[in-house]
N, C-alpha and C positions, 0 to 999 in steps of 0.2 A: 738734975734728976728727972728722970721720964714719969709719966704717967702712966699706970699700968691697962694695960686695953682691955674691957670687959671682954667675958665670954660672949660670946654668938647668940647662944643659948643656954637657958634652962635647965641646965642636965634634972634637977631635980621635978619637973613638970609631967606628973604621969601622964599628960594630955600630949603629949611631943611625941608626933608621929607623923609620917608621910600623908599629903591630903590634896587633893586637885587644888590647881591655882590655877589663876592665870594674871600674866604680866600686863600691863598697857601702858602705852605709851601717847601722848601726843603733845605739839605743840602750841601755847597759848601765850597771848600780848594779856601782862600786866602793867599795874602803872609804873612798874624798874624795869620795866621791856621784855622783854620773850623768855619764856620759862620753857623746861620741859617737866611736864604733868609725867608721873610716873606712879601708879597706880599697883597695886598688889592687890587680888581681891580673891578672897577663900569662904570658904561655905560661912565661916564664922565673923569674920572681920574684914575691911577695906581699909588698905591705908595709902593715902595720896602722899609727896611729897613735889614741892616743885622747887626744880633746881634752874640756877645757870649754867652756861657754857661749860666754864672752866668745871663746876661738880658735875655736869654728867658726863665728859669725857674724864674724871678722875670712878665716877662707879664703874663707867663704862669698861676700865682696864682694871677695875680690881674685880668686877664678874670675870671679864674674858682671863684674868690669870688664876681664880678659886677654878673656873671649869678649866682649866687647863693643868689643875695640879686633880684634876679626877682621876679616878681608875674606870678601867673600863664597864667595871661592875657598876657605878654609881656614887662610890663610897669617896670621898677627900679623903687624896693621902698625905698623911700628917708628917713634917715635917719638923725638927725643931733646933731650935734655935741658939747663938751662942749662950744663954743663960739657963737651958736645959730645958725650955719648956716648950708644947708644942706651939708653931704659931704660923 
């Protein structure tokens, strides 16, 4: 039996809206060896996460496959899946 993947987002969050961001990125020696600091940071909040190798080339190809399932407009286009739902 699978576990089921949360939402993304919040659908219910009146605050959920488009808002500057910006990405960062860099590399740093901890003491389990070199991490990539990846950083999101918006008017409201900053959030760091530091990964290894093997989890940044796995975000690395699930960013370049969500932008790659874009419309030209902006919008993900939703796809869905064999158990009917989108994903």
């Amino acid at each position: 039996m699978t576990t089921p993947q949360p939402q993304p987002f919040d659908a219910a969050n009146d605050l959920l809206a488009e808002t500057p961001a910006q990405l960062l990125t860099a590399l740093i020696e901890t003491p389990a060896g070199q991490r990539l600091a990846l950083t999101v940071r918006t008017a409201s909040t900053t959030l760091t996460v530091l990964l290894g190798a093997a989890d940044a080339k796995a975000w690395a190809a699930t960013l370049a496959q969500a932008a790659g399932a874009m419309s030209s407009s902006g919008l993900i286009v939703a796809t869905v899946n064999g158990n009917g739902k989108a994903g």
